[in-house]
C-alpha positions in Angstrom: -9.0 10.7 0.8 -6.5 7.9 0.7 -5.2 7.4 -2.9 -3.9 3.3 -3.8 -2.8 3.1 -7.2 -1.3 -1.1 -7.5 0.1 -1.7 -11.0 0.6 -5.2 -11.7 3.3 -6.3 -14.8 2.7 -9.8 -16.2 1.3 -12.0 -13.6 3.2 -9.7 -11.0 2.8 -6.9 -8.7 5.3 -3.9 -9.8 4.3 -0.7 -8.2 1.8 0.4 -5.4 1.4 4.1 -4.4 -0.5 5.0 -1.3 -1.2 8.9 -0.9 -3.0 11.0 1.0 -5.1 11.3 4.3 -8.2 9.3 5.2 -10.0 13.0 6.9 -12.3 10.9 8.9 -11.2 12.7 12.4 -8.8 15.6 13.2 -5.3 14.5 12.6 -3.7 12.6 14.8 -6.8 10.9 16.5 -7.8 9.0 12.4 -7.9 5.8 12.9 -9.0 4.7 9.1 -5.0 6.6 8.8 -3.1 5.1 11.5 -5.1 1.5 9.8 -3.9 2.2 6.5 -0.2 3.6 7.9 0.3 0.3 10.2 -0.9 -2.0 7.2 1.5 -0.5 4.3 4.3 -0.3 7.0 4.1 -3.5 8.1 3.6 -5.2 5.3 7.3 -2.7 4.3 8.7 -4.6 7.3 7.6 -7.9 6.4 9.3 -8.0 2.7 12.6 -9.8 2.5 15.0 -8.2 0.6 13.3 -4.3 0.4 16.7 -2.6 -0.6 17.7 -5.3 -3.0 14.2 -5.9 -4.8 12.3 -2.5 -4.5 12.9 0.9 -4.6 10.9 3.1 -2.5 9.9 6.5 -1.0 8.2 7.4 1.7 7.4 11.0 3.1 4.4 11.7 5.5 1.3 10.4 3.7 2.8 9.6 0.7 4.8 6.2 -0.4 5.8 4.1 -3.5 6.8 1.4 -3.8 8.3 -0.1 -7.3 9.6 -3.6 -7.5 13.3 -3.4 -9.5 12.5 -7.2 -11.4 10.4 -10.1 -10.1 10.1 -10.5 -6.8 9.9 -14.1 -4.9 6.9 -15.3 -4.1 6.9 -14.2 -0.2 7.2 -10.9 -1.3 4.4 -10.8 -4.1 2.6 -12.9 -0.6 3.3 -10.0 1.8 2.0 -7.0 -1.2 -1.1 -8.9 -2.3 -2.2 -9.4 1.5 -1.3 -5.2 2.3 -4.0 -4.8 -1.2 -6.5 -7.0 0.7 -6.4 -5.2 3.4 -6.7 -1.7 2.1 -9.3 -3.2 0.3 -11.0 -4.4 3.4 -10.8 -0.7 4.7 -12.3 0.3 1.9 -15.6 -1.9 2.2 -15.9 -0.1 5.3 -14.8 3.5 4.3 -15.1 4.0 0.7 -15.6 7.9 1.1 -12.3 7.6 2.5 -10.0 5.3 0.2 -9.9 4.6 -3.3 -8.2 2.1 -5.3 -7.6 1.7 -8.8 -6.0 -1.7 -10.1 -4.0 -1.4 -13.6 -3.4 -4.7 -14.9 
């Protein structure tokens, strides 16, 4: 199963952790984790100032990603749409992602 953990500080995002493998085909052929890969990538790509703002790790089938202060609104932008669509995943395979929101 695909582990999201989003911690949000004030009325911003500060940390999301996705870990873990969706185990909805063999590996290499799961498309629920190549979906959930290309959207937390991407949405990687699509922040501004990654190395400046964020620290991060990524190994295979693990990342985190911890924002080092605020972060401009394109940024919190690109974060809350990757959330929406894990969460979208999710609706459609919750016995292979879960999400837990701290706030």
């Amino acid at each position: 199963m695909v582990k999201v953990e989003i911690q949000y500080k004030g009325k911003g995002l500060s940390y999301v952790h996705v870990k873990g493998h969706a185990n909805t085909a063999p590996h290499g052929q799961d498309l629920v984790c190549a979906a959930v890969s290309a959207i937390v990538i991407g949405g990687m790509n699509a922040i501004e100032n990654i190395d400046e703002d964020f620290t991060y790790e990524m190994e295979e089938g693990d990342i985190k990603i911890t924002s080092n202060g605020a972060i401009s609104e394109h940024d919190e932008t690109v974060l809350e749409t990757v959330i929406l669509q894990l969460k979208t995943i999710q609706a459609s395979y919750p016995e292979a992602i879960a999400i837990k929101e701290r706030k």
